[in-house]
N, CA, C and O atoms as a GROMACS GRO file, in nm:
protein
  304
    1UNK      N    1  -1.850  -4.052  -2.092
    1UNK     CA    2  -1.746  -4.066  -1.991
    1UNK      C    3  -1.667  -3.937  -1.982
    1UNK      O    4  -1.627  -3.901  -2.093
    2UNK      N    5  -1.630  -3.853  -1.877
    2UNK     CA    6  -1.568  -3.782  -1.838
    2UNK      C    7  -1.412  -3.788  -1.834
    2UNK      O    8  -1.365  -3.889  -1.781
    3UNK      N    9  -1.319  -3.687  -1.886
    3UNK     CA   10  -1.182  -3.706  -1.839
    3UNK      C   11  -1.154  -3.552  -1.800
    3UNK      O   12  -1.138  -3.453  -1.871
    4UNK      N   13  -1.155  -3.569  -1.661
    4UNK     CA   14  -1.174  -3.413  -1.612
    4UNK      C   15  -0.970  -3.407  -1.570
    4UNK      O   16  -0.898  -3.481  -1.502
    5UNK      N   17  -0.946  -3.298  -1.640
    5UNK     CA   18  -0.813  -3.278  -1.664
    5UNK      C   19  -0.811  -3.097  -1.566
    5UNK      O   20  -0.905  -3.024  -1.534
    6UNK      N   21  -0.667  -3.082  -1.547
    6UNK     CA   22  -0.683  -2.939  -1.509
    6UNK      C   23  -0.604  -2.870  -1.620
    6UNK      O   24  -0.555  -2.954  -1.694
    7UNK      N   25  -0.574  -2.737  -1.658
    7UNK     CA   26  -0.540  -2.668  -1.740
    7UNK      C   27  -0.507  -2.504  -1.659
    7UNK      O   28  -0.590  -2.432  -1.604
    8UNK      N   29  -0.399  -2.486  -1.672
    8UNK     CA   30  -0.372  -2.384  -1.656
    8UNK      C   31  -0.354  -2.271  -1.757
    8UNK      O   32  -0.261  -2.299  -1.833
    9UNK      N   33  -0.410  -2.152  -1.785
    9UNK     CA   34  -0.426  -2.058  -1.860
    9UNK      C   35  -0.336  -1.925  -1.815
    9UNK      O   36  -0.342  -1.870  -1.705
   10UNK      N   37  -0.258  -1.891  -1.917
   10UNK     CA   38  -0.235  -1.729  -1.890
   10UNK      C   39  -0.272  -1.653  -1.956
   10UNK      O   40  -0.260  -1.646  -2.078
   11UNK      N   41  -0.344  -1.555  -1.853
   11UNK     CA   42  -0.470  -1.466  -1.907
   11UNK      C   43  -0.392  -1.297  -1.909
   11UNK      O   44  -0.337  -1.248  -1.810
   12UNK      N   45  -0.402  -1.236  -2.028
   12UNK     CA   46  -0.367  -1.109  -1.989
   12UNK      C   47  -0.464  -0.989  -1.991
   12UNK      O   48  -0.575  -1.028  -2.027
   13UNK      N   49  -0.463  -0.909  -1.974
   13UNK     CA   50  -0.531  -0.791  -1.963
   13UNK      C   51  -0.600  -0.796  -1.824
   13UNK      O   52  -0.693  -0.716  -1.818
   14UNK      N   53  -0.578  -0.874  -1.698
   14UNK     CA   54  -0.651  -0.894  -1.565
   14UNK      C   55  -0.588  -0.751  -1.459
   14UNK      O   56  -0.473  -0.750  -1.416
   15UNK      N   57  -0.650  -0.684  -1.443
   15UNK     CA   58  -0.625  -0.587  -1.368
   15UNK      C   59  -0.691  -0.574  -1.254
   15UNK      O   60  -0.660  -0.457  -1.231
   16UNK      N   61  -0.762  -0.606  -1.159
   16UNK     CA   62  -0.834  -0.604  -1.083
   16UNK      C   63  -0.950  -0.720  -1.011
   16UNK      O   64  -0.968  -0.835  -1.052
   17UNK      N   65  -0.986  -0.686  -0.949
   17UNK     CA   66  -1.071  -0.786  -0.866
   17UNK      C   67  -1.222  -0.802  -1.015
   17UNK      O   68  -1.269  -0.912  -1.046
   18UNK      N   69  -1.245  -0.733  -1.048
   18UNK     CA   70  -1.391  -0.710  -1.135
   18UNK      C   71  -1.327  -0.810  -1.261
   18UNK      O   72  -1.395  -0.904  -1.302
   19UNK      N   73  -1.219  -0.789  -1.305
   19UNK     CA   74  -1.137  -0.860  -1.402
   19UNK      C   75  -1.167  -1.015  -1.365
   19UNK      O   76  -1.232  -1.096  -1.431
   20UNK      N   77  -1.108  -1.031  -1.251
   20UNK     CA   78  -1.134  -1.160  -1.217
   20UNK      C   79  -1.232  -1.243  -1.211
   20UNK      O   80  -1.233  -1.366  -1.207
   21UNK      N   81  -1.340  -1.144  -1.211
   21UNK     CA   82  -1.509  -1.209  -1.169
   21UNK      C   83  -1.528  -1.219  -1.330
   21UNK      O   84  -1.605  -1.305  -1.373
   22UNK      N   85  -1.480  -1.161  -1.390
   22UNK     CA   86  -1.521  -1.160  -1.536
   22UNK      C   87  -1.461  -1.322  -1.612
   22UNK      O   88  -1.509  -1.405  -1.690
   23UNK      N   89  -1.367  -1.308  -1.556
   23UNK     CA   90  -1.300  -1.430  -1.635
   23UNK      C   91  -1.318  -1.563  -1.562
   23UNK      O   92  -1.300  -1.669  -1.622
   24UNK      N   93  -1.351  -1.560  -1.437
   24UNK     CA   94  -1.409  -1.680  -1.353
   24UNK      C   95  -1.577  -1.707  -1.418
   24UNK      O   96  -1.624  -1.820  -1.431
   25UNK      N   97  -1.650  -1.580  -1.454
   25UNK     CA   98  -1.804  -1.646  -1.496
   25UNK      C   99  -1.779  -1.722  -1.616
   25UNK      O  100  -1.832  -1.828  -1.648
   26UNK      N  101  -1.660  -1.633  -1.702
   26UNK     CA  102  -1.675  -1.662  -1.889
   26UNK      C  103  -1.626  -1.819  -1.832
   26UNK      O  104  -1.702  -1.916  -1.830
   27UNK      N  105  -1.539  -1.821  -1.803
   27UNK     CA  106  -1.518  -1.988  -1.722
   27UNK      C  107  -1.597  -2.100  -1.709
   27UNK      O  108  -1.591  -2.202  -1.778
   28UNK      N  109  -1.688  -2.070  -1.599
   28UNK     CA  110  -1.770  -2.109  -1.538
   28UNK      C  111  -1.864  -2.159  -1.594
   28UNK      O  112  -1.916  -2.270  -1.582
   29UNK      N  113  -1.886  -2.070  -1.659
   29UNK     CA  114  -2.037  -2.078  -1.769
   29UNK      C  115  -1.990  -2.220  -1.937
   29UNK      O  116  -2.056  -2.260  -2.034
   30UNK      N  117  -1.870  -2.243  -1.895
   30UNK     CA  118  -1.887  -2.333  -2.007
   30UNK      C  119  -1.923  -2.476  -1.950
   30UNK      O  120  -1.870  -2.528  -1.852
   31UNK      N  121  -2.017  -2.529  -2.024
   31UNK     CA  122  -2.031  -2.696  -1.993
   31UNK      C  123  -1.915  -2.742  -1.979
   31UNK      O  124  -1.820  -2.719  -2.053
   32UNK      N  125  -1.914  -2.820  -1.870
   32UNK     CA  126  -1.778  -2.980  -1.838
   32UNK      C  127  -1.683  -2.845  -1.766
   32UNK      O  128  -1.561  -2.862  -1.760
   33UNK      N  129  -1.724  -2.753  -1.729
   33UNK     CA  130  -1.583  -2.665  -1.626
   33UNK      C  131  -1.630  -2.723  -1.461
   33UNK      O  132  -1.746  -2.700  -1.427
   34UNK      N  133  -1.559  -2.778  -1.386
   34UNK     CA  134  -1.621  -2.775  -1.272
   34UNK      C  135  -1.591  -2.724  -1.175
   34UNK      O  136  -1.670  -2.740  -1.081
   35UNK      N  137  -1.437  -2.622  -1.146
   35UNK     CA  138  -1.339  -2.564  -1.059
   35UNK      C  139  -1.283  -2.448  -1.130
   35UNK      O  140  -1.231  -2.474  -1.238
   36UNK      N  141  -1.282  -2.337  -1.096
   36UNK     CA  142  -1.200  -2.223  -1.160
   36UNK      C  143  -1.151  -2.194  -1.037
   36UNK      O  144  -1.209  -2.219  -0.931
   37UNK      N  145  -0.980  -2.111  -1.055
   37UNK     CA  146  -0.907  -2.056  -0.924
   37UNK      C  147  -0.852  -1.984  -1.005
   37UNK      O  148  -0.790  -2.033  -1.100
   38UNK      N  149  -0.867  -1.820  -0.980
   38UNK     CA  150  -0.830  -1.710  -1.106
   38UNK      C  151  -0.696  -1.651  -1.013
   38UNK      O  152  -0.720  -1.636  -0.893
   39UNK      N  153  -0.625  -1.634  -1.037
   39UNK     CA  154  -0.472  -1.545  -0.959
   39UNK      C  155  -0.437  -1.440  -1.026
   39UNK      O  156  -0.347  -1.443  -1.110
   40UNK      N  157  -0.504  -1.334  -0.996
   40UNK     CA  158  -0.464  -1.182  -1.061
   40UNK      C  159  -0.284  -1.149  -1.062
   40UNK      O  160  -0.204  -1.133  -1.154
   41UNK      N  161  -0.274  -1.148  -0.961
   41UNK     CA  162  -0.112  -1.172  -0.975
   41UNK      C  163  -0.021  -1.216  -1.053
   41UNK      O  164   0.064  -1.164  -1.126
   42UNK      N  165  -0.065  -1.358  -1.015
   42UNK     CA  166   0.004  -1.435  -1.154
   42UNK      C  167  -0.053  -1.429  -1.287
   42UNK      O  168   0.002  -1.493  -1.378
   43UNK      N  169  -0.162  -1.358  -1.310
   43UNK     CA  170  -0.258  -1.399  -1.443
   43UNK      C  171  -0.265  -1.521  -1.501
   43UNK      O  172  -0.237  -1.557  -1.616
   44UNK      N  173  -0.310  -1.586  -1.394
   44UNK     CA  174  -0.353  -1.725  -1.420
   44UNK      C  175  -0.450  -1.719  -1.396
   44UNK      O  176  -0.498  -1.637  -1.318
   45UNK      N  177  -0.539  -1.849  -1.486
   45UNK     CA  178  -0.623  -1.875  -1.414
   45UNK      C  179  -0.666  -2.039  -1.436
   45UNK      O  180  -0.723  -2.064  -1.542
   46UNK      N  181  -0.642  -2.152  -1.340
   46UNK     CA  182  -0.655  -2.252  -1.288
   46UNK      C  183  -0.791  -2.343  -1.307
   46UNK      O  184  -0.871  -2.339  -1.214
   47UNK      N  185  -0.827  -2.437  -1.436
   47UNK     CA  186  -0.921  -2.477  -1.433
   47UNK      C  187  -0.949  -2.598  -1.461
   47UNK      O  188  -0.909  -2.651  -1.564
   48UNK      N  189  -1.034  -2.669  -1.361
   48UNK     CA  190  -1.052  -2.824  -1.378
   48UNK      C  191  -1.176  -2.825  -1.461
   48UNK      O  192  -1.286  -2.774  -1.439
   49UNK      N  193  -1.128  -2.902  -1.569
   49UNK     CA  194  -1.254  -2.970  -1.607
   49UNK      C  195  -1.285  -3.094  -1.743
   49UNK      O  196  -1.213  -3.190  -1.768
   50UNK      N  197  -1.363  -3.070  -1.788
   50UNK     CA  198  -1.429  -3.218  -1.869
   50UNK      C  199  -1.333  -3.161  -2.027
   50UNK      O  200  -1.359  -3.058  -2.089
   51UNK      N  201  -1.220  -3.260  -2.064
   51UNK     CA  202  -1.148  -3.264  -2.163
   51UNK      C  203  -1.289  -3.277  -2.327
   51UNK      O  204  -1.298  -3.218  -2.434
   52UNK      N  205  -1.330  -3.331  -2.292
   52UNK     CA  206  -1.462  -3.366  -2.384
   52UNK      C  207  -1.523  -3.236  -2.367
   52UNK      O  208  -1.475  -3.133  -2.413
   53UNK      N  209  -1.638  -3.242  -2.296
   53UNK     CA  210  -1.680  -3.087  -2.314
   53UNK      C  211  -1.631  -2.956  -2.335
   53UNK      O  212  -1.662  -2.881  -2.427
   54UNK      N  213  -1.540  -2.932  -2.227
   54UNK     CA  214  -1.488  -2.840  -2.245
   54UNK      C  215  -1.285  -2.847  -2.266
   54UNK      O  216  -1.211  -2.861  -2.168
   55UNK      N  217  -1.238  -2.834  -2.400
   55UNK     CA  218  -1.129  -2.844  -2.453
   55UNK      C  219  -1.039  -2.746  -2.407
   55UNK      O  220  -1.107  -2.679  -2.328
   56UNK      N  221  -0.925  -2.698  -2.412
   56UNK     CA  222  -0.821  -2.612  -2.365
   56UNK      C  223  -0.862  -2.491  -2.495
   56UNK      O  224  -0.838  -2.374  -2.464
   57UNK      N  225  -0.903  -2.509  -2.593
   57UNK     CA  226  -0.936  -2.441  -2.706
   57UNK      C  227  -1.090  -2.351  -2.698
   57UNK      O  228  -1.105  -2.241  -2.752
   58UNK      N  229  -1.203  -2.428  -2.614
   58UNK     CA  230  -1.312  -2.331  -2.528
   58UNK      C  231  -1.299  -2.300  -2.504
   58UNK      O  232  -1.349  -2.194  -2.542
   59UNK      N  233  -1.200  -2.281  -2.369
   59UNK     CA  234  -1.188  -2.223  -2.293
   59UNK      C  235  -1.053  -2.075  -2.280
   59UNK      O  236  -1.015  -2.009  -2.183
   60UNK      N  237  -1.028  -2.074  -2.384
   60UNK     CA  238  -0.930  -1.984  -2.450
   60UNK      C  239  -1.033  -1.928  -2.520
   60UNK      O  240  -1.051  -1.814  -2.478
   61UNK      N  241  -1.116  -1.959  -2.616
   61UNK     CA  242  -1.233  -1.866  -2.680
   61UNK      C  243  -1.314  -1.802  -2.587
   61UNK      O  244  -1.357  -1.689  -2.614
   62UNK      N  245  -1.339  -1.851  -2.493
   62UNK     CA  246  -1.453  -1.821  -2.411
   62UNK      C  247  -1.377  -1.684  -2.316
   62UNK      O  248  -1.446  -1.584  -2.294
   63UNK      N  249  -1.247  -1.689  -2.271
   63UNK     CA  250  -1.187  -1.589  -2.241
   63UNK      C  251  -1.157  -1.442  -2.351
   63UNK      O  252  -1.174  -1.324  -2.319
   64UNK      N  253  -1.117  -1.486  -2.459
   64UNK     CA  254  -1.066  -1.390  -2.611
   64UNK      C  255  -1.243  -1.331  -2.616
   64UNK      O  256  -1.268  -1.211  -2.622
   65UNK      N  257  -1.315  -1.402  -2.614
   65UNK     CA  258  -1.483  -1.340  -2.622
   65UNK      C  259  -1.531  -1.209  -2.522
   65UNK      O  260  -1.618  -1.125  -2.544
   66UNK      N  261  -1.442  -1.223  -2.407
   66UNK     CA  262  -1.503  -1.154  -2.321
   66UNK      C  263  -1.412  -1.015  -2.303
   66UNK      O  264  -1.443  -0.909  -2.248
   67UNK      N  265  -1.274  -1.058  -2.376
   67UNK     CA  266  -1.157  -0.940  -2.419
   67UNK      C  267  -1.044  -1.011  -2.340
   67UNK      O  268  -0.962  -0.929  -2.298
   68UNK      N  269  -1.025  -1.095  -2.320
   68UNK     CA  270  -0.887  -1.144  -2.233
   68UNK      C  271  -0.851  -1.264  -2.334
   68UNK      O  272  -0.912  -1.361  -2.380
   69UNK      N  273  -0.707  -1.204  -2.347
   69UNK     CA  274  -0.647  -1.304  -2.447
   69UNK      C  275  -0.609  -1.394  -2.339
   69UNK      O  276  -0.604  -1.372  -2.218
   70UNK      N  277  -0.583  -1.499  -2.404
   70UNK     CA  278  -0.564  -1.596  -2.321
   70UNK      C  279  -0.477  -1.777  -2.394
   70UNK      O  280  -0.515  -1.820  -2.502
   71UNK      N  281  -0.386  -1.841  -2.326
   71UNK     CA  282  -0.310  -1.934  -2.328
   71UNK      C  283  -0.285  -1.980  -2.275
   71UNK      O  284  -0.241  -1.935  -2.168
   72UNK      N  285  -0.293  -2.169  -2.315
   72UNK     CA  286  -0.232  -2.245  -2.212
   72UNK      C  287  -0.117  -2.211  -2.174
   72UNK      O  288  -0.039  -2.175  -2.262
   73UNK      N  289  -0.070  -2.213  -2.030
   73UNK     CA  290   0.032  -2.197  -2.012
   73UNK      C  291   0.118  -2.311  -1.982
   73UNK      O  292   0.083  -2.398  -1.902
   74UNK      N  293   0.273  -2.314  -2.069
   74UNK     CA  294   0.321  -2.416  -2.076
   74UNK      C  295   0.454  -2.436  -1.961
   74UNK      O  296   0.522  -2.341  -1.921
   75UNK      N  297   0.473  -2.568  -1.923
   75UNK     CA  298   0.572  -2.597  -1.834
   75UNK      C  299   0.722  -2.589  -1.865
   75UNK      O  300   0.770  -2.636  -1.968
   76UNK      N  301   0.798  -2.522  -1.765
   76UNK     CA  302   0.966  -2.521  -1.811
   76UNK      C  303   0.995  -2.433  -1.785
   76UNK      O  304   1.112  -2.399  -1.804
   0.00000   0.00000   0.00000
């Protein structure tokens, strides 16, 4: 069973458009992701997906792997 949650991440080191493609594949490429929306601007990056497969804790590794530190970003 699926509990597809969204998670917002703040990603640093994003400088550019190539940045972005980088951190949308490392994304992408994990099982249970099914939506990425990357915002260079804001260094966010916006992702729906499978709480089971893919945890807020993958998907923070999967970014730190590719050189972008990365954190949930929290509300307030």
């Amino acid at each position: 069973m699926q509990t597809l949650s969204f998670t917002a991440l703040r990603v640093d080191g994003m400088t550019c458009g190539s940045c972005v493609r980088h951190v949308e594949g490392a994304l992408r490429a994990l099982p249970g992701v099914s939506s990425v929306d990357v915002r260079l601007r804001e260094g966010l990056a916006l992702v729906r997906h499978d709480l089971a497969a893919a945890p807020p804790a993958a998907l923070v590794a999967a970014l730190e792997a590719e050189g972008y530190p990365a954190e949930p970003e929290t509300g307030g």
